[in-house]
C-alpha positions in Angstrom: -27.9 -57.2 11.4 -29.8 -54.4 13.1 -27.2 -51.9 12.0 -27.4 -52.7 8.3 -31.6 -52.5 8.6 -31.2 -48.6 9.5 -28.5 -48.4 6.9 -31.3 -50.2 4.4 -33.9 -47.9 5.6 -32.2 -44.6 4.6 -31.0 -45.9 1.6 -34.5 -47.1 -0.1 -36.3 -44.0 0.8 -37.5 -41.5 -1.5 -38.5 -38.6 0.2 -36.0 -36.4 -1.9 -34.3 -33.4 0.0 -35.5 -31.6 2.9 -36.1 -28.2 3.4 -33.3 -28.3 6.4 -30.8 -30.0 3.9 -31.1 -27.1 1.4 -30.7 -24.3 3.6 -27.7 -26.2 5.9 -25.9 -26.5 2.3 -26.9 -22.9 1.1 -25.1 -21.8 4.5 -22.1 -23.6 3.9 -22.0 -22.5 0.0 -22.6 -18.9 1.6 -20.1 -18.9 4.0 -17.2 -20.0 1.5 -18.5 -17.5 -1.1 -18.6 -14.7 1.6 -14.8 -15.8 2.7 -13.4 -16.0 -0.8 -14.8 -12.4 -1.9 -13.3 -11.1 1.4 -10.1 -12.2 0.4 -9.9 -11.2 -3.3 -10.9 -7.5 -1.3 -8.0 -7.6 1.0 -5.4 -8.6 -1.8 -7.1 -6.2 -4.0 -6.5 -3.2 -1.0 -2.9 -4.7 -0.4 -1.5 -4.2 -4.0 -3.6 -0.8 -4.3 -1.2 0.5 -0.9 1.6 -1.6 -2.4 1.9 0.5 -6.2 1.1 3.5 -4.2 4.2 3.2 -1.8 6.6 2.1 -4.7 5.4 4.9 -6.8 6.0 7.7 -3.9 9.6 5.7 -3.0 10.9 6.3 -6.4 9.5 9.8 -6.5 11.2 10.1 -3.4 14.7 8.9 -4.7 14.5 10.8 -7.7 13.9 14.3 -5.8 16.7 12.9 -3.3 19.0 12.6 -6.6 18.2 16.0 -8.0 18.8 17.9 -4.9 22.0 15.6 -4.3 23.0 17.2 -7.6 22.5 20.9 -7.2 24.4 23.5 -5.8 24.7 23.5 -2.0 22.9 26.7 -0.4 24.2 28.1 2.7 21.6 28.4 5.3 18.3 27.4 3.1 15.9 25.8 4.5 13.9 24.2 1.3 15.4 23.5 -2.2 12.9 23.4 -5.0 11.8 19.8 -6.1 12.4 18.5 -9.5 9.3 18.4 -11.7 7.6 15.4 -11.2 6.5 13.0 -14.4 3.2 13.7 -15.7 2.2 10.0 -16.7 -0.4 8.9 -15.0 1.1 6.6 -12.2 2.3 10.0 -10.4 -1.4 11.8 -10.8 -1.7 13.9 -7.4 1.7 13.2 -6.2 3.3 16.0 -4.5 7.3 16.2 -3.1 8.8 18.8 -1.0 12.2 19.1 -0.2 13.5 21.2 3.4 16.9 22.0 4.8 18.4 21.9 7.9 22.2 22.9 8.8 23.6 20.2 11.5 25.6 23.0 13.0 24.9 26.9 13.3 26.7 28.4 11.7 26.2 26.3 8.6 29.5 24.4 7.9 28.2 23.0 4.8 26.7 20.1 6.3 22.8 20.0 6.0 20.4 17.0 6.8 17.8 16.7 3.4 14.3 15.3 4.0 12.2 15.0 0.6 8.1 14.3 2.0 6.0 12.7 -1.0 2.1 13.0 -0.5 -0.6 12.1 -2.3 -3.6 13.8 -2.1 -2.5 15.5 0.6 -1.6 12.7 2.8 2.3 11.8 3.7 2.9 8.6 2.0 7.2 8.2 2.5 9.2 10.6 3.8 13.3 9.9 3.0 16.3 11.5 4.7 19.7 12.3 3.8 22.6 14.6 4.2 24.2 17.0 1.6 27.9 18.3 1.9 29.4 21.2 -0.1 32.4 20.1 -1.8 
């Protein structure tokens, strides 16, 4: 019986909310708020890298294909890159393309390695191996 007085006494009072109930619940609405905007900031930075390394890796394979496709050079040490799109997922893309011969003299065997930056920063760099035929 003494247990269901307290529980009586809480429930007929009117006092309304406290000050310490407000800001308790403000913290806890302010801590979930704070978490969920972190989180829509991480995904949003994780597809930004995401596009940005999908877009250099098909750069990449596209420069790979074009100096795949051109006439082998004896002894050069940098083939000149294929123009890059101009639509506006490549803006301030860059590719390079160097040469190296596996053996000296050059048997016509050379190890490729297209580089793709943007703005100045390497974001994939892709290696393969060209054979004269």
């Amino acid at each position: 019986m003494r247990f269901t007085g307290i529980l009586q006494a809480f429930a007929s009072r009117e006092s309304g909310i406290t000050l310490i109930e407000t800001v308790v619940a403000l913290a806890i609405m302010g801590t979930i708020a704070v978490t969920f905007l972190s989180g829509l900031a991480t995904t949003s930075k994780a597809a930004f890298i995401v596009d940005e390394q999908a877009t250099a890796e098909s750069l990449a394979r596209s420069q790979m294909e074009w100096t795949q496709n051109v006439d082998y050079v004896y002894s050069a040490t940098q083939y000149s890159s294929a123009s890059i799109p101009s639509g506006k997922d490549y803006i301030n893309y860059s590719a390079t393309i160097t040469a190296e011969s596996l053996h000296n003299p050059d048997d016509g065997i050379q190890k490729i390695t297209v580089t793709v930056k943007r703005f100045d920063e390497t974001v994939i760099r892709l290696q393969s191996y060209k054979v004269d035929r």
